[in-house]
C-alpha positions in Angstrom: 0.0 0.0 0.0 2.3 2.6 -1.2 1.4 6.1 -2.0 3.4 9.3 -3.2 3.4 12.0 0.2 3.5 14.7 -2.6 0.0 13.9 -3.8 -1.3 13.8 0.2 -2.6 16.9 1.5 -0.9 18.0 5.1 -3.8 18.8 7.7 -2.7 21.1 10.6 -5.1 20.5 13.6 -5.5 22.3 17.0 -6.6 19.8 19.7 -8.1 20.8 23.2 -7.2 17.9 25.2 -10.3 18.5 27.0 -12.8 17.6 24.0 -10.3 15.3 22.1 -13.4 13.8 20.2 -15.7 16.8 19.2 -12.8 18.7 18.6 -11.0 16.1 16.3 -14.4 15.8 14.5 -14.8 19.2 13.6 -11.1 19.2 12.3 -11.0 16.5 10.3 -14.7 15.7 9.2 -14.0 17.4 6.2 -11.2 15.3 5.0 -13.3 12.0 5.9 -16.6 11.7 5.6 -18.7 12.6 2.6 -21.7 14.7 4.1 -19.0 16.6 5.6 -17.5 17.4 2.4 -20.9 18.3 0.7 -21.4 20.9 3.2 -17.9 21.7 2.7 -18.3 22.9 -0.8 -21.4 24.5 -0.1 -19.6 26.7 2.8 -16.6 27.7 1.1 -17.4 27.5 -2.9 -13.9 29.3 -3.6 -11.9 27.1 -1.9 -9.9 23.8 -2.5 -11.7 21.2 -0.6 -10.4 18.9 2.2 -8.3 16.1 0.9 -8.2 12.4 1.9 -6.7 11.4 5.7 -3.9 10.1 3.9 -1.2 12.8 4.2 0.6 14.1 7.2 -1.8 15.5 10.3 0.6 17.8 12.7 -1.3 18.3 15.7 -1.1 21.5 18.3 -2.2 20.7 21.8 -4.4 23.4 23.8 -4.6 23.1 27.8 -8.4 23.3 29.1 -7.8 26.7 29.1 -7.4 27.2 24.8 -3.3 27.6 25.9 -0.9 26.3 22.8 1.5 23.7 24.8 5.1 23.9 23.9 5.9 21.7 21.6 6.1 20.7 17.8 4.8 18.4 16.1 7.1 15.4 14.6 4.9 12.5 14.4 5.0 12.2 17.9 2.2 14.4 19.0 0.0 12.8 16.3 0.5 9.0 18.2 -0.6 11.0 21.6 -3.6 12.3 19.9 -4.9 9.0 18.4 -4.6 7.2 21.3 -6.4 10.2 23.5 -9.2 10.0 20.8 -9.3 6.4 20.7 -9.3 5.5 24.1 -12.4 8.6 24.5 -14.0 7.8 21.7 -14.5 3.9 22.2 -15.4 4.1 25.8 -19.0 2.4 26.0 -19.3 4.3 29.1 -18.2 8.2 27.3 -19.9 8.1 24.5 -22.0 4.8 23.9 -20.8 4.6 20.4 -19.6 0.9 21.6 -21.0 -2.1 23.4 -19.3 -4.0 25.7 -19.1 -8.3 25.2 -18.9 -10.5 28.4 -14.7 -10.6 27.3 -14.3 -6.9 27.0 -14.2 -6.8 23.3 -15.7 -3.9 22.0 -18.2 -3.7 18.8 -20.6 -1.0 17.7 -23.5 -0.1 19.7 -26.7 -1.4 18.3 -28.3 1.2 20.8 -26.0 4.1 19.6 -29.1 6.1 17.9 -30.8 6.1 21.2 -27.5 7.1 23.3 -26.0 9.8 20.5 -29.1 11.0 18.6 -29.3 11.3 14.4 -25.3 12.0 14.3 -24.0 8.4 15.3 -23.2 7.0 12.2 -21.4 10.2 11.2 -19.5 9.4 14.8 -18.9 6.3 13.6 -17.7 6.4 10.3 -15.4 9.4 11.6 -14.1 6.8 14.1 -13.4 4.1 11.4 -11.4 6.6 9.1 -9.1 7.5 12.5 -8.9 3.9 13.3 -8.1 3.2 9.0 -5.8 6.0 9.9 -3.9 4.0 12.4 -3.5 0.5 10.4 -2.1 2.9 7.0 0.5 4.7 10.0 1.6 1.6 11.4 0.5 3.1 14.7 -0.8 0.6 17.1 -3.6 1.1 19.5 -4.7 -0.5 22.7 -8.2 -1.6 20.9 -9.4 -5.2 21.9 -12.6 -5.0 19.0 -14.9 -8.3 18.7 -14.1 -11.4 16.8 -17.3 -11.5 14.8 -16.7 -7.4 14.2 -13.2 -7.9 13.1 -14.7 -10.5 10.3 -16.7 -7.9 9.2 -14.2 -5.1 9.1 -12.1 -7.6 6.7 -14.6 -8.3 4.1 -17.5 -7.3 4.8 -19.4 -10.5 5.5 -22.4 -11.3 7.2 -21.6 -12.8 10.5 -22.3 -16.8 10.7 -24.0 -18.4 13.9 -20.2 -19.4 15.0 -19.7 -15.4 15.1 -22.4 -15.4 18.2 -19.7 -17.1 20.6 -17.6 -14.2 20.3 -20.4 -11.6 21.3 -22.6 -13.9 23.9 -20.7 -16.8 25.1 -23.5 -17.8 27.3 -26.5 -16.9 25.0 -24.4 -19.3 21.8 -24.5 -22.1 24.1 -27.8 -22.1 25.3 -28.6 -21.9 21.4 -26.7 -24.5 20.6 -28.4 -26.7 23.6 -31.8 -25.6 21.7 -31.1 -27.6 19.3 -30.5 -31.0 20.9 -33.2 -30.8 23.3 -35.7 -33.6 22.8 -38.5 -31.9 21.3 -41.4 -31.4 24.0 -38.6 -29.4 26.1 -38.6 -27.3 23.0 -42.5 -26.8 23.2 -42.5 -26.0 26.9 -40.0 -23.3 26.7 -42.8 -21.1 24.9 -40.2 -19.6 22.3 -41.4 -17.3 19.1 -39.6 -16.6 16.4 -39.2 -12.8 18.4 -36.2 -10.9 19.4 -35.2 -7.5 21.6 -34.4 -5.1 19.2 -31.6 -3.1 21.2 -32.4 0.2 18.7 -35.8 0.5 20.1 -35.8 -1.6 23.3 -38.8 -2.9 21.8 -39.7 -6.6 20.2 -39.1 -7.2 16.3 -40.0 -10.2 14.3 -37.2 -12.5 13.6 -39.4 -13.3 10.1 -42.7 -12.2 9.0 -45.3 -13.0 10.9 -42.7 -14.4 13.8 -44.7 -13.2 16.6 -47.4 -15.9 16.0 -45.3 -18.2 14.9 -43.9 -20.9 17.8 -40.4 -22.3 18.1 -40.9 -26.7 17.8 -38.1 -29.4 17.2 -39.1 -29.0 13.3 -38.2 -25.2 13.2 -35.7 -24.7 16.1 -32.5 -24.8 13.8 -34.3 -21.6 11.6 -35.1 -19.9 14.7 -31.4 -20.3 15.9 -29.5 -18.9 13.0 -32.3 -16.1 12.5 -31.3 -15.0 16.4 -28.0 -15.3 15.3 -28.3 -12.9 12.3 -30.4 -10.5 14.2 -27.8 -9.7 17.4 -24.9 -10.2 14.9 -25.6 -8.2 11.4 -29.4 -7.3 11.2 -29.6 -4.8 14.8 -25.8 -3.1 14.3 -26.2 -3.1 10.4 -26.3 0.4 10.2 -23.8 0.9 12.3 -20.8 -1.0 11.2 -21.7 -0.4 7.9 -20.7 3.3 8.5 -17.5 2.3 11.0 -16.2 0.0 8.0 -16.9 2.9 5.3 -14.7 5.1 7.4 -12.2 2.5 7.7 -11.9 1.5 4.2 -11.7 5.3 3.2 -8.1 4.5 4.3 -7.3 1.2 4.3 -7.9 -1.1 1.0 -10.8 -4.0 1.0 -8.4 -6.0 -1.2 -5.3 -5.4 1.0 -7.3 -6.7 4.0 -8.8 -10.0 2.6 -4.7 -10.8 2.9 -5.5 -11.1 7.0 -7.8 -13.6 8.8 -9.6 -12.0 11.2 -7.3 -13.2 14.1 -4.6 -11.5 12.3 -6.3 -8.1 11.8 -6.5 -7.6 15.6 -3.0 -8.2 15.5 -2.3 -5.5 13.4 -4.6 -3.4 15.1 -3.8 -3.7 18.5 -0.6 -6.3 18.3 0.1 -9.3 20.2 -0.4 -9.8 23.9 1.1 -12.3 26.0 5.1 -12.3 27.4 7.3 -10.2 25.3 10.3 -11.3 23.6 12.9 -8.9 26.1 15.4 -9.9 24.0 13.6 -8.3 20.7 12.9 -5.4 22.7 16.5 -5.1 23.6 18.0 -5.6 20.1 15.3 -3.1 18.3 15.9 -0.3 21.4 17.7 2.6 20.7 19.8 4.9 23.5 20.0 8.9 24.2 21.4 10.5 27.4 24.8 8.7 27.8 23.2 5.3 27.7 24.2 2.3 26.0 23.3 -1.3 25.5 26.5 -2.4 28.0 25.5 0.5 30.0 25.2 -0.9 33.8 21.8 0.4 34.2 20.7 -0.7 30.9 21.8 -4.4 31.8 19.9 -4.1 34.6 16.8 -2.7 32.9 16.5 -5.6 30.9 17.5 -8.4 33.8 14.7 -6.5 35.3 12.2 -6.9 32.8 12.8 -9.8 31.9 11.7 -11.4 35.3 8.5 -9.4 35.2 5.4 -11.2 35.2 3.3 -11.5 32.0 1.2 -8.9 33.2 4.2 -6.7 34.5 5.5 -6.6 31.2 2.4 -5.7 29.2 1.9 -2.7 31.8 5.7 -1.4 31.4 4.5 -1.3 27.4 1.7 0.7 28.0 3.6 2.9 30.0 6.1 3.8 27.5 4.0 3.5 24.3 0.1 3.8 25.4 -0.2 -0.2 23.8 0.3 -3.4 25.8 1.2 -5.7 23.2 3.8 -6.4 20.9 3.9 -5.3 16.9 2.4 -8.0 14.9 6.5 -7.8 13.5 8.2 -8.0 16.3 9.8 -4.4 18.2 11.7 -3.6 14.9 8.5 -2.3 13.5 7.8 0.1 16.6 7.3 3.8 15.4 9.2 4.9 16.4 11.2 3.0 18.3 11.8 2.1 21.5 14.1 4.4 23.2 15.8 4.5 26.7 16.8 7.6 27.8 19.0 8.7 30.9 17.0 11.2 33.0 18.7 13.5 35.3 22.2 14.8 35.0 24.4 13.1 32.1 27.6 13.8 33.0 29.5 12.5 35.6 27.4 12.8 38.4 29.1 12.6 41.8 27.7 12.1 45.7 24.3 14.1 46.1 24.0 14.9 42.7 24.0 10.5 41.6 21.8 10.0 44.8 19.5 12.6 43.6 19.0 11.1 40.1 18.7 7.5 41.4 15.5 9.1 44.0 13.7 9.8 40.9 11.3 8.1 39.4 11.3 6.7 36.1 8.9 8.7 33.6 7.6 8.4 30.0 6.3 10.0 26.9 4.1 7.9 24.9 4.1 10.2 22.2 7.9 9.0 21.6 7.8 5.6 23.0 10.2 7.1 25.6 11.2 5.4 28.5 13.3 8.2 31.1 15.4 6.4 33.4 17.4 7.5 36.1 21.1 6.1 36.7 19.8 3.4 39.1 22.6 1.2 40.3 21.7 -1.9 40.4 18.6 -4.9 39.3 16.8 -4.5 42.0 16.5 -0.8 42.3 15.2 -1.2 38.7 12.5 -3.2 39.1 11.8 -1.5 42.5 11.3 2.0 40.8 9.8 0.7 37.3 6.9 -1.2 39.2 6.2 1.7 41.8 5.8 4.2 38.7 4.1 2.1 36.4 1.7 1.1 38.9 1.2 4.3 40.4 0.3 5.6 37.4 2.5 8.8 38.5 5.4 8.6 35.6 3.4 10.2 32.5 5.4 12.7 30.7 4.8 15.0 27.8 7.8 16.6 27.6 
């Protein structure tokens, strides 16, 4: 998927990090979704209209207050604002533009209309081009979206009655029991072919007539893959319909069908799991003074590399805003990896060293920065990287 920068337009965006979304929306609408660009036109006849999401966006941070932060944008600032507007955006709880599955796994909100109003699927559709936007960057996000969702984003398919154990664990297998129940059990549950419509909150016929019609032995395996169809494609229809526009705006059908579904959220959100230290170590890079032979360096990754599964992933989402590993391996991290030596880089001596080595680690995530103090040994490491990562108390910007 190669294109030429030159033919890209570049979008220069001010961001109030207290409105991420709406503000993010109103900037780049334009360049994404086609109602926007209609009204566009209309707006400013004697002006070049918006271009695609393709080229360079340089974002400028404002404080709650509408004050510029310092700062300029290399790429960097543009990672911090993606994952801000994702992490916003996809919250069920924020904005109810996503539902929640028993496993965490998000998808889009059949009930969106009814928690957004008449602009959801513009919401949406916005939200697949910045997601699009992502995958064409290489950029990954911390976005765990639904199995029978990500089959859907890939090619566009209807989801199959396997698809429903991915959204309702629970509600598949009790389906699935339907079916082998001997067939006065069937009878006695008092089933019709009906189903909650989540739009409305209201019942909707699975098939004409369905309300009258009883579920039997003879017509249970019907009524099973109609439910099916119903929760998975027929109530969110609408909905991903306009997410997958917006993501294929950026990212080619025919370059996605190269993915199973499996590998999609991959490339979306990367691998979880224990990293590879040694990967991590090899693709790193070093600023400050440090080194890979560097003492504290060694110990960084002794350290890490006794961290628990769960340790790990955290120290990833401190440093980058993404738990899990490039579908690639750490090579492909954009940008990389870096460890840098906080404090005071030349030879620091008595209260000077003991002051660095009292400081905490920090990080900026919009540089995959890691900013570690001289600390002498392993276990002063792992000491200080846990307490800040778990504290939550190491963020930097700067």
């Amino acid at each position: 998927m190669v294109e030429s920068w030159g033919l890209a337009p570049e979008h220069h965006i001010q961001i109030n990090r207290g409105r991420v979304f709406d503000d993010a929306l109103a900037a780049l609408g334009p360049a994404v979704l086609s109602g926007d660009q209609a009204t566009w036109r209309r707006e400013h006849p004697d002006e070049r209209p918006p271009g695609s999401l393709k080229g360079i966006v340089r974002v400028q941070f404002t404080n709650e207050h509408g004050v510029e932060e310092a700062g300029v944008d290399g790429g960097g600032l543009f990672k911090d604002f993606l994952n801000d507007l994702i992490a916003e955006a996809f919250d069920p709880v924020k904005t109810g533009l996503f539902a929640e599955t028993p496993d965490r796994t998000l998808y889009p909100n059949p009930a969106s209309v009814r928690r957004c109003g008449p602009d959801h699927l513009r919401k949406l559709e916005f939200l697949g081009a910045m997601l699009g936007k992502a995958v064409y960057e290489g950029i990954l996000v911390d976005l765990p979206l639904a199995g029978f969702f990500l089959a859907k984003l890939r090619d566009g398919r209807p989801p199959e009655l396997n698809d429903l154990a991915t959204l309702d664990p629970e509600l598949y297998h009790h389906l699935l029991s339907l079916k082998r129940l001997p067939p006065h059990q069937v009878e006695d549950l008092f089933l019709h072919f009906t189903a909650t419509d989540a739009s409305t909150a209201g019942d909707v016929e699975l098939a004409p007539g369905g309300s009258d019609v009883r579920v039997t032995a003879f017509n249970r395996t019907r009524y099973v893959h109609l439910m099916a169809h119903h929760l998975l494609h027929r109530q969110v229809r609408s909905q991903s319909d306009a997410f997958v526009r917006g993501f294929r705006s950026l990212v080619a059908p025919r370059w996605l069908r190269v993915f199973a579904p499996a590998e999609l959220r991959l490339l979306i959100a990367g691998a979880g799991g224990r990293i590879d230290v040694g990967d991590l170590a090899r693709s790193a890079t070093y600023s400050g003074g440090y080194a890979p032979d560097h003492p504290t360096v060694v110990a960084l990754w002794q350290a890490v590399n006794e961290f628990t599964e769960e340790e790990q992933r955290e120290l990833l989402r401190f440093v980058t805003a993404c738990p899990n590993t490039p579908l690639l391996g750490f090579g492909q991290l954009t940008p990389p990896f870096c460890v840098h030596r906080a404090g005071m880089t030349g030879g620091s001596r008595g209260s000077e060293a003991d002051a660095d080595t009292a400081r905490l680690p920090t990080a900026a995530t919009c540089m995959n920065l890691l900013k570690l103090p001289p600390y002498r040994t392993k276990e002063q490491v792992r000491k200080k990287l846990l307490y800040a990562i778990k504290s939550g108390s190491g963020f930097d910007l700067s």
